[in-house]
C-alpha positions in Angstrom: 41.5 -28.1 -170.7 38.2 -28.2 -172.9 38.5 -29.4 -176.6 38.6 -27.0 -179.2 34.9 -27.7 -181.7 34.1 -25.9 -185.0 32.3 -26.1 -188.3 33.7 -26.4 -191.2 33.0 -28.3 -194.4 34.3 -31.5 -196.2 35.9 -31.1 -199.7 37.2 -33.9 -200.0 35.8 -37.9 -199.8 38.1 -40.0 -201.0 40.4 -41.5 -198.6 39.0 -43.9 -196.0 37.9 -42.9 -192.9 39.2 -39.5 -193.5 38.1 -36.2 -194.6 39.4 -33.0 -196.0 37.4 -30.3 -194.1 37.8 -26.6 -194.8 37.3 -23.5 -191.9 36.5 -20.4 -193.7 37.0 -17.4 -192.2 36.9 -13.4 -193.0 39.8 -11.2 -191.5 40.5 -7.5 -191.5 43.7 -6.6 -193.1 45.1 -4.3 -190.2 46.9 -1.6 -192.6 44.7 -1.3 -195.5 41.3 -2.5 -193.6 40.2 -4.9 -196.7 38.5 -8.1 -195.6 40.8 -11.1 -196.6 39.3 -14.7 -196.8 41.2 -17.3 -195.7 40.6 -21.4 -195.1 41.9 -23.7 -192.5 42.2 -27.2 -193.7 41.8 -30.4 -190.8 42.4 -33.5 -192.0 39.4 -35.4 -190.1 38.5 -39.0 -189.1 35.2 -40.4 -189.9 35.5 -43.7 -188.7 31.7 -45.0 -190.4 32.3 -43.0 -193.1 28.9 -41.3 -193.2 30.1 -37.6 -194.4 29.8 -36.9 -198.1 31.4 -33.4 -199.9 29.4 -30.4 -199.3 28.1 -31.5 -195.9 28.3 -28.7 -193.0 30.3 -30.9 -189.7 31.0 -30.1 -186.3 34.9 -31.6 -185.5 36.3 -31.7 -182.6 40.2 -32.0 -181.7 41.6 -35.3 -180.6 45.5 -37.2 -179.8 47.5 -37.4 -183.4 45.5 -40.4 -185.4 48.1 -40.3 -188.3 50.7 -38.0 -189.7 47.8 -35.5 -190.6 45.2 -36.4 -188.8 44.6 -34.2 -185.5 40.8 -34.2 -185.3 37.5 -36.5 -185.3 34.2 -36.1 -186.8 31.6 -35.1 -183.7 28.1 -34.4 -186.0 26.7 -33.7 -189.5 25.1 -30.3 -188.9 24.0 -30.2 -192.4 23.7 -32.6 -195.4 24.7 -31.5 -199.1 22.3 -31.5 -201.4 22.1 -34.1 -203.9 21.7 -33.1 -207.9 20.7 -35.2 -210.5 22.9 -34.7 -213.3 21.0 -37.1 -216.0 18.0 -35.4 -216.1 16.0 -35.6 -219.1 
Protein backbone atom coordinates (compact mmCIF):
# COMPACT_ATOMS: atom_id res chain seq x y z
CA UNK A 1 0.00 0.00 0.00
CA UNK A 2 1.48 3.49 -1.19
CA UNK A 3 2.33 6.13 1.51
CA UNK A 4 0.16 8.78 2.02
CA UNK A 5 2.38 12.60 1.02
CA UNK A 6 1.04 16.16 1.52
CA UNK A 7 1.92 19.77 2.08
CA UNK A 8 1.51 21.40 4.81
CA UNK A 9 3.42 24.01 6.75
CA UNK A 10 5.65 24.15 9.97
CA UNK A 11 4.45 26.35 12.87
CA UNK A 12 6.34 25.29 15.16
CA UNK A 13 10.55 24.94 15.54
CA UNK A 14 11.38 24.27 18.71
CA UNK A 15 11.71 20.80 19.72
CA UNK A 16 14.59 18.76 18.21
CA UNK A 17 14.23 16.91 15.34
CA UNK A 18 10.63 17.51 15.28
CA UNK A 19 8.13 19.86 13.75
CA UNK A 20 4.59 21.04 14.23
CA UNK A 21 3.19 21.09 10.59
CA UNK A 22 -0.24 22.32 9.82
CA UNK A 23 -2.70 20.90 6.65
CA UNK A 24 -5.15 23.49 5.86
CA UNK A 25 -8.01 22.72 4.25
CA UNK A 26 -11.59 24.34 3.05
CA UNK A 27 -14.77 22.18 3.47
CA UNK A 28 -18.42 22.65 2.49
CA UNK A 29 -20.76 22.57 5.42
CA UNK A 30 -23.33 20.00 3.93
CA UNK A 31 -26.63 21.77 5.53
CA UNK A 32 -25.98 25.37 5.37
CA UNK A 33 -23.32 25.09 2.28
CA UNK A 34 -20.74 27.73 4.16
CA UNK A 35 -17.05 26.86 3.53
CA UNK A 36 -15.45 25.90 6.93
CA UNK A 37 -11.66 26.01 7.42
CA UNK A 38 -10.15 23.52 9.17
CA UNK A 39 -6.15 22.40 10.06
CA UNK A 40 -4.72 19.04 10.51
CA UNK A 41 -1.70 19.10 12.75
CA UNK A 42 1.34 16.15 12.14
CA UNK A 43 3.89 16.11 14.42
CA UNK A 44 6.97 15.57 11.97
CA UNK A 45 10.60 14.35 12.14
CA UNK A 46 13.33 16.33 10.65
CA UNK A 47 16.19 14.42 11.51
CA UNK A 48 18.99 17.46 10.27
CA UNK A 49 16.89 19.84 11.37
CA UNK A 50 16.90 22.07 8.26
CA UNK A 51 13.00 23.28 8.27
CA UNK A 52 12.43 26.66 9.85
CA UNK A 53 8.58 28.18 10.63
CA UNK A 54 6.82 29.43 7.62
CA UNK A 55 8.53 27.00 5.24
CA UNK A 56 5.95 25.04 2.68
CA UNK A 57 7.14 20.79 3.25
CA UNK A 58 6.13 17.86 1.58
CA UNK A 59 5.78 14.82 4.58
CA UNK A 60 5.31 11.72 4.11
CA UNK A 61 3.82 8.97 6.55
CA UNK A 62 6.13 6.54 8.32
CA UNK A 63 6.05 3.56 11.46
CA UNK A 64 5.18 5.49 14.98
CA UNK A 65 8.76 7.47 15.81
CA UNK A 66 7.43 8.64 19.34
CA UNK A 67 4.14 9.02 21.08
CA UNK A 68 3.18 11.74 18.45
CA UNK A 69 5.25 11.37 15.93
CA UNK A 70 3.60 9.38 12.74
CA UNK A 71 5.36 11.14 9.86
CA UNK A 72 8.91 12.30 8.34
CA UNK A 73 10.03 15.27 6.59
CA UNK A 74 10.35 14.19 2.55
CA UNK A 75 11.29 18.01 0.94
CA UNK A 76 11.21 21.77 1.53
CA UNK A 77 8.91 22.86 -1.28
CA UNK A 78 9.26 26.37 -0.29
CA UNK A 79 11.45 28.48 2.18
CA UNK A 80 9.91 31.31 4.52
CA UNK A 81 10.98 34.46 3.99
CA UNK A 82 13.28 36.04 6.24
CA UNK A 83 12.51 39.76 7.73
CA UNK A 84 14.73 41.98 9.17
CA UNK A 85 13.24 43.32 12.17
CA UNK A 86 16.17 46.03 13.20
CA UNK A 87 15.97 47.94 10.38
CA UNK A 88 17.02 51.39 10.65
Amino acid sequence: MPKMKVVGVVKSDKMQKTRRVEIPRITKHPKYGKFVRSRTVCYVHDEENKSVVGDVVEIEECRPLSKMKRWKLIDIVRKAKVIEENQE
